[in-house]
Every structure is written in structure tokens, then in C-alpha cells.
N, C-alpha and C positions, 0 to 999 in steps of 0.2 A: 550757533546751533548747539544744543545740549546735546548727551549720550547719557545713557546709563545703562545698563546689563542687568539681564535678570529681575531679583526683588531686590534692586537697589537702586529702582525708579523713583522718582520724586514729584507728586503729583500735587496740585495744590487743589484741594477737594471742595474750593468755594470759586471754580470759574463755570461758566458756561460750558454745559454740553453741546445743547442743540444752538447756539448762536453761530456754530460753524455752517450751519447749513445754508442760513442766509446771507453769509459773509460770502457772497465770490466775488471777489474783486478780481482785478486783472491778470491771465496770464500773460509769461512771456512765451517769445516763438521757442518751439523745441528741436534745438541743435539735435541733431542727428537721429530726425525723425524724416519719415518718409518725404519726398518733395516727387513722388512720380504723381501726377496728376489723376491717372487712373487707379489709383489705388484708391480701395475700400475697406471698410472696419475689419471685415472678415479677413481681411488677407495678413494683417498682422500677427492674427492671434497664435500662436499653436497649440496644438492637441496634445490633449493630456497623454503621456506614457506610463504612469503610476497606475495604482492602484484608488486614488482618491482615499487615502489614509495618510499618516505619518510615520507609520514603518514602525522598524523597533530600536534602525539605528539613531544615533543622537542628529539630532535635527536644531540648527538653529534659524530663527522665524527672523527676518530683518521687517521692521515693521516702521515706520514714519505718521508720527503725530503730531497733534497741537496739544501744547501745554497744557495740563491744569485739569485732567479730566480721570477724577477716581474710578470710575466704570471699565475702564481700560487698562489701569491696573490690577484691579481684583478680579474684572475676565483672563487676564494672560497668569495671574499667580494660581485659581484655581485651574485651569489648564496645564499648569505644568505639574500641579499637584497629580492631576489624574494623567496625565500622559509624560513622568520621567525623563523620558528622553526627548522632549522639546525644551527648548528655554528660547524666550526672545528678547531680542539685542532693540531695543527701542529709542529713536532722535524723536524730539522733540523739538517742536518750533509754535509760533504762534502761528495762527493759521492763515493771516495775511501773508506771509513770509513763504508758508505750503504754496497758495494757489499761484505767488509770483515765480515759486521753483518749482513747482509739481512737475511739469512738461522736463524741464532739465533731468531731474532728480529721476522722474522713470525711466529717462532715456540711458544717460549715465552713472545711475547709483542706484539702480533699479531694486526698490523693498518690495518682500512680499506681501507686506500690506502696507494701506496708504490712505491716507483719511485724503476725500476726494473733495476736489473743487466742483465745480459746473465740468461736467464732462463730452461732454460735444466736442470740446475742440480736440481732448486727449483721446477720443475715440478717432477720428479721424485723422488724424496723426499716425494712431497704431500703436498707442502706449499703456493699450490696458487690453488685461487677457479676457479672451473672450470664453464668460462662464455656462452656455450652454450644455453644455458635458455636462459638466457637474450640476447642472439642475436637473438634467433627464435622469443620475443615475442617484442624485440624494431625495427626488421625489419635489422639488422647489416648484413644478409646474403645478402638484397639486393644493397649494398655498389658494389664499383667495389673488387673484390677480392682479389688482389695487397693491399691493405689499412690493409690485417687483416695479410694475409698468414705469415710474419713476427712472429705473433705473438699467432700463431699455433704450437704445440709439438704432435707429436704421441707417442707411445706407446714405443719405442724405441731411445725416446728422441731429434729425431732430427723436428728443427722448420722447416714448413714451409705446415704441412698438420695437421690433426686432429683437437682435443679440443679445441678453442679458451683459452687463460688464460690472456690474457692483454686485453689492451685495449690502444689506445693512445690520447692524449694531442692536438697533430697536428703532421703531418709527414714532415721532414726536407730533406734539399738537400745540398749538398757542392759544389763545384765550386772554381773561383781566385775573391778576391778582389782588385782593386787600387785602387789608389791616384792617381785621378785623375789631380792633379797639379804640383806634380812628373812627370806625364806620359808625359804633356805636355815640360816638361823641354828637354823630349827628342826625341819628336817628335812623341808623342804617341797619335793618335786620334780617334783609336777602340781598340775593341778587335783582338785581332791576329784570325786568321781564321785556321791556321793550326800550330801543337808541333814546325815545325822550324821557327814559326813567334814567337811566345811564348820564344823559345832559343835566339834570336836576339833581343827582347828587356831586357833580360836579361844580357846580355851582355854590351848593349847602359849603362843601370841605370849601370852594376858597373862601365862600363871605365867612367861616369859623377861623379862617387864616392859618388853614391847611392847603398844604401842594398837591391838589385833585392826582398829578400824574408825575413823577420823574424817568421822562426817559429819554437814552441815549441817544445822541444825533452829531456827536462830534469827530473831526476827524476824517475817517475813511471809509464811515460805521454812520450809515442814516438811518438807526433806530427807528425811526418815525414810518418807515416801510411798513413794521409791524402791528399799527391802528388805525395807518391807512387801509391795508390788504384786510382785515377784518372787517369794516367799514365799506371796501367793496361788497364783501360776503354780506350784510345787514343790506344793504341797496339795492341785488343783483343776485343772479344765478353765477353759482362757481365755473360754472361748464365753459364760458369765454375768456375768464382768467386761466384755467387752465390750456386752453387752445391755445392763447396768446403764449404763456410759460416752456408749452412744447413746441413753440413756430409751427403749427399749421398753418399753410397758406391764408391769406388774407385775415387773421388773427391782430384785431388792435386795441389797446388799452386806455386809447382816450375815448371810450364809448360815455352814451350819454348817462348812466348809473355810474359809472366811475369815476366821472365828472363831480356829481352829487356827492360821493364819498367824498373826494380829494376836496369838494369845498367846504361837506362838514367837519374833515383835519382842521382844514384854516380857521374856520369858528373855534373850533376848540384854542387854537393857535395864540387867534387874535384875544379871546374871554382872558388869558393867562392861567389856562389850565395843566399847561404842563410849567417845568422850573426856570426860571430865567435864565441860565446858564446852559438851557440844554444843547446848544449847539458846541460844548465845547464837553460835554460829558460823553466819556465813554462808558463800555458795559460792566465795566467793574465798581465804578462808580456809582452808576442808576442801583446797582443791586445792593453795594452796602447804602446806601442813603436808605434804600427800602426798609432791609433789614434793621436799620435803624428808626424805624418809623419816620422818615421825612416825609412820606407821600404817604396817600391812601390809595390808591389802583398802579397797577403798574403792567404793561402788555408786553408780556412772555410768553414763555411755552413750560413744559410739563417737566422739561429736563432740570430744573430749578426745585421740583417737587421734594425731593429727597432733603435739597439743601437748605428747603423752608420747613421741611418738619423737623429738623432738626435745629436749626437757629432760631425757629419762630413757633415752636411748638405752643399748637391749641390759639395762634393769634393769626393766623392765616386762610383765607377763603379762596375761592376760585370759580370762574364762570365764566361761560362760554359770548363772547361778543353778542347784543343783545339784539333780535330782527327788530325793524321797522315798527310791526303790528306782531303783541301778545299771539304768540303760539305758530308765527311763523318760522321757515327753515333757517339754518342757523349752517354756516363755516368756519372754517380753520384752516390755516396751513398746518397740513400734516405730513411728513417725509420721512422717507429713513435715514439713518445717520450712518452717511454713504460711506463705505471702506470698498476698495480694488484693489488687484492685482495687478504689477507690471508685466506686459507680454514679454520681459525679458526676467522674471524673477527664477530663481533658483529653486522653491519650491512653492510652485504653487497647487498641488494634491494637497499637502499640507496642510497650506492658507487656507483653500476651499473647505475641507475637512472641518478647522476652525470654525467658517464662516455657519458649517450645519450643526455644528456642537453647540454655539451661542445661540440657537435658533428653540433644537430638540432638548438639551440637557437639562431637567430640570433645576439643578443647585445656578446652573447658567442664567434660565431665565429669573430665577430668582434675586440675582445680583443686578439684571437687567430692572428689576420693579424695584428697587428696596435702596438701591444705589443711583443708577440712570434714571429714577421715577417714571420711565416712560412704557409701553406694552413691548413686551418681545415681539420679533419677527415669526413667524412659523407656520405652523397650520393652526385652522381655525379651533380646532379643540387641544389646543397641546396644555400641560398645562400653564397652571397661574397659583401663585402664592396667596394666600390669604392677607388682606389690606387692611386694615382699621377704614371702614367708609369713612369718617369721619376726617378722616388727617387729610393735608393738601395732598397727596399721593389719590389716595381714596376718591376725593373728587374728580382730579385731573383724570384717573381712569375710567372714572364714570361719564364725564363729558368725552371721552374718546367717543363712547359707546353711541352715545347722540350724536355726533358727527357722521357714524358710519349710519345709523339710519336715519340719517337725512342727506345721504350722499353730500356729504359736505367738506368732501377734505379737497385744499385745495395746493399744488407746490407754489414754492416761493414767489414770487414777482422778480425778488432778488437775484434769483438763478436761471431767468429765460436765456441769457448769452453769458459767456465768461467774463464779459465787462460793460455788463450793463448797471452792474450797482456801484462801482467805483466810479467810474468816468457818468452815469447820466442819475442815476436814484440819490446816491447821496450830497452831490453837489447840488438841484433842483430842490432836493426836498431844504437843507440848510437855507436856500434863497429863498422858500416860501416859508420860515421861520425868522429870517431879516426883512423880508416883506418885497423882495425883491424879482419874487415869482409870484403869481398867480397858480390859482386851483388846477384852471383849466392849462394854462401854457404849462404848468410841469408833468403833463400827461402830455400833451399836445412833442414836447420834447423828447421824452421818454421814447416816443413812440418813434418819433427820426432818426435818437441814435441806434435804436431796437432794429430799425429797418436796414442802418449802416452794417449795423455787427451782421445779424444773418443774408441779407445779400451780398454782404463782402466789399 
């Protein structure tokens, strides 16, 4: 684990933002967290004493992240710029590394902020504070509700109603990226309007002996999550992949459109549309190969925005997964880019204060669009920076805009249980890139270990 103090963090400003949010892999159990059987989230938490400020005395923020993310930099340097007497003490880790220690790390090394895994299990444990206060008294309840629900657990563990315990950063959206110079080479001068226009230029880039797709499936990291779960949204209504993602009761993901999705991956799979190697590529890889023009598409998210108008300036497009049938509804995984508080942090008024500053501040949200490419958290009219429409930023916020009116945001697939992407997503989807699973059995599977993690 890394440390650094203050502005002499060291951020490496070409990794994934939002790749954390799909990365939960496994935690471990949490030493010295509650084991009385009747205990519930609420009971954990305690109540704010402060004033929900940071005071005037010197206040240091302990804060625990994953490597590699300039947005969290330049939010904690203009922060201290405007409030003097904070400074935060910030570790660093990759975020595999977070969600195997998170449960420890809150319990005994408790930061006041904490970039979050899959939170279910750390709410029921008792290891994140519970922020209702502080949304009655910064006004969070009058947000649009979509922005929080996410990040909601009730009493039974499942997100998407009760206690607030997060909080987020900015909320992200995925979608296809190209190269746009690629595209051209093959006659490609929008985006495809419907999955068999999408199919057809997939085909064009390989018969010109172009790599239609490089994306990451190696490891620990089943990349492929990401055009499958888009491919659900093109087949289906979002509303039971989210059911499924929040454990609602009888909520399952080997449904018959899902199916369809998972068998159109496979075609994609078996055509050799995506790179030969992919099961041993990780995310840092898929992104410079991109960067370097080896592929023409590539299925991301918006948090990349910044770091392609900048590397790939004026050669990069963006577009939203394409429906079935011309002019149907269209999804996305969209979430926020979850940060909590330990119910045992030292200040958490503070933290929270933080959490409404990144939200309200304009110079804030502006570091949020222009760095993080993705839309601040806030209320619906707070403002927004002026965008160049044209640049990959520009787009990516304009398909946000499509997504909210077509009710189409949908959470991860990757985040339904705390280990359901390590132990059943990413090993299934790898065996139906060695041919070794089927469409249908990796859903079929998915759905057994899904059933182990939340009935226990």
C-alpha cells in the first residue's frame, strides 16, 4: 500500500475511473465487526455531533483509494485550497486490493472516506456510517431519487431502498467508443442506429483486418460483462436486470432476452470480433491498444471521456448500445462512483460536508466534467460547465441525457453480491471465450452462485 500527504499524491491520470465500480470482487469476513445475529444497519451507525462543517480548526480527512485517478486529486487540492485548514492524508491501493480489505480496513483503520466495493455485506456488518442526517440537513432528499437509490441498503440488505450509506463522486454511463479514422477507412460515418448495423460494421473492420473490439477479459477482470450487460439493455427492458442487481425477491438473470444477449456475445465471440488475446488482457491494456488505434469500438464508460479528448483529440466518437429496431429504447449502466464513511471515522461532518461541496460547488463540478468526464451528482438544475458538443466529453454527456429519458440506467450486473464477479462472471464469461461454456449455461450458472451469495 502506498501513502502520500497532502499535494504530494501521485496519481497516474491515464487509469480507469469508473472500472471500479464494476470491479467487486471478493470480500473478506470483517474482524471485528458485529456477529450478534440481530443486529441491523441502523444500529451501527452513530449520530452526527457536529455541526455538519469542518470547523475552523485544522482537520485532517484520512481518506483510502485506488490508484491512478486524477479527479481525486484535483477535488482534495481545490478543497484545501478553499477550506485552509483541511488537508487529506490519502493510501492508495488498486481496487482489487480495496474490496479484499475494505471490511478490515473500516473496522480497524477506519478512513473517513473510502472508495466502496459492493456494499451489502459492509452495511450489515456495521461498517459504514449511516448518512441520513446529513441528507435531511444538506437537502440530498431533494436530488432526483435515481442519483441516491443505488446507494441505499435496507434492513435485509438489499440496495436500492432505506438508509443512505454512500455517497458519490459523479454518476458514470457506458456505451461503444471508436476511432473515428478506423471508421472512416471503412465507410463508417455515424453511429449505427440499430444491433444489426452495429453487427455489419463489425464485420467490414475485420474483413479490412481491423480488430472490430479490444476488450479486457483477463485475470480477475471479465471485461466482457460490459457488452454483454448492454446487449441485455438492446434485447430487454432494464427494470429486471435491475431487480436482479438489487435482490428483489425472485429476481433471475437467466431470463429468456438475456439469454439472446449472452448468445449474441458468443457470435460476436466466435466471428473473432474481439482480439485474440482477450482473455489475458487487462484494463490497462484494452485502453492503450485503443489509444493506439488497434481496435475500432471499444465498450466503456464516460469516465475515459476526458482521457480520450485528450490523447485522441478530434479522433474519437461515442454511442450509446444500439436497440434491436431503429428508434427503440436504449440502456446503460449508470452509477455513481461510490465513496463512504466508516461508522467508526473520526470525522465524519467533515466527510459529509466534502461529499455536498463535490455536489453544490461550482469550480467542484467543474473538475467533475472536465477531469472525471462524467455529470456531477446534485440537484437537477445545479450548474454545468460549458462542453465543446463536439469532443468525446460532449457526446458522452449528451447520451447521459438519452438514457434518462428513456429510463434507461441500469447498475452493474457486476455488483449484485460482493462476489458474484470474481468467483461466477468472470470465470464463466473467460470459459465462453475458450468455448468451454455455453450462452445459455453462463447465465444458467451465474444465477446459482447469485442464489448461494444472497440466501447464504
Amino acid at each position: 500500500m502506498s501513502r502520500s500527504t497532502g499535494r504530494s499524491r501521485n496519481v497516474a491520470a491515464a487509469s480507469s475511473v469508473f472500472l471500479a465500480s464494476i470491479l467487486a470482487l471478493t470480500a473478506c469476513s470483517a474482524p471485528g465487526s458485529t456477529t450478534d445475529d440481530d443486529a441491523t444497519p441502523d444500529a451501527a451507525a452513530p449520530t452526527a455531533a457536529g455541526d455538519w462543517t469542518c470547523g475552523e480548526d485544522d482537520v485532517t480527512i484520512d481518506a483510502y483509494l485506488e490508484t491512478g485517478f486524477p479527479l481525486s486529486a484535483a477535488l482534495f487540492e481545490e478543497f484545501e485550497k478553499q477550506y485552509p485548514n483541511v488537508t487529506f492524508d490519502v493510501r492508495e491501493d488498486q481496487f482489487a486490493v480495496i474490496t479484499q480489505n475494505a471490511p478490515r480496513v473500516l473496522a480497524d483503520n477506519p478512513p473517513d472516506l473510502m472508495r466502496l466495493p459492493q456494499m451489502s455485506d459492509l452495511v450489515g456488518d456495521g461498517l459504514l456510517y449511516n448518512l441520513d442526517e446529513a441528507a435531511a440537513h444538506f437537502g440530498w432528499d431533494e436530488w432526483p431519487a435515481s442519483q441516491l437509490a443505488q446507494m441505499r441498503v435496507d434492513e435485509e440488505g438489499r440496495r436500492g431502498n432505506g438508509p443512505l450509506y454512500a455517497m458519490g463522486k459523479n454518476y458514470s454511463m457506458t456505451g461503444v467508443f471508436y476511432n473515428t479514422e478506423l471508421a472512416a477507412q471503412i465507410g463508417m460515418t455515424e453511429a449505427p442506429k440499430t444491433l444489426a448495423e452495429l453487427d455489419e460494421w463489425m464485420q467490414k473492420a475485420k474483413d479490412a483486418g481491423i480488430t472490430p473490439s479490444n476488450q479486457f477479459n483477463g485475470g480477475a477482470t471479465g471485461g466482457l460483462a460490459f457488452p454483454l450487460q448492454l446487449l441485455m439493455a438492446s434485447y430487454g427492458s432494464v427494470d429486471p436486470i435491475n431487480d436482479w442487481t438489487f435482490q428483489k425477491p425472485g429476481a433471475r438473470i437467466d431470463t429468456e432476452s438475456n439469454i439472446k444477449a449472452a448468445e449474441h456475445l458468443k457470435k460476436w465471440i466466435d466471428a473473432g470480433y474481439f482480439a485474440d488475446d482477450i482473455n489475458s488482457l487487462d484494463y490497462s491494456q484494452m485502453m492503450g491498444q485503443f489509444i493506439e488505434g488497434k481496435s475500432l469500438f471499444t465498450f466503456n464508460g464516460d469516465w475515459e471521456s476526458g482521457n480520450l479528448d485528450t490523447q485522441m483529440a478530434g479522433k474519437v466518437g461515442f454511442f450509446l448500445m444500439p436497440p434491436l429496431e431503429e428508434g427503440g429504447k436504449v440502456g446503460a449502466m449508470s452509477a455513481p462512483l461510490t465513496f463512504g464513511i466508516s461508522s467508526k471515522a473520526a470525522n465524519p461532518e467533515c466527510a459529509a460536508f466534502f461529499f455536498d461541496w463535490i455536489a453544490t460547488n461550482d469550480d467542484a463540478r467543474t473538475l467533475a466534467v472536465e477531469i472525471g468526464g462524467s455529470h456531477p451528482m446534485g440537484p437537477a438544475d445545479a450548474f454545468m460547465p460549458e462542453v465543446d458538443a463536439d469532443s468525446v466529453t460532449g457526446q458522452t454527456l449528451s447520451a447521459g441525457a438519452t438514457i434518462a429519458e428513456d429510463n434507461g440506467a441500469m447498475e452493474f450486473i457486476a455488483n449484485a453480491t460482493g462476489a458474484i464477479y470474481a468467483k461466477s462472471w468472470t470465470p464463466n464469461l473467460q470459459k465462453l471465450v475458450a468455448g468451454e461454456q455455453t450462452a445459455e449455461g453462463l447465465l444458467t450458472a451465474v444465477q446459482a452462485d447469485y442464489e448461494n451469495d444472497v440466501n447464504g
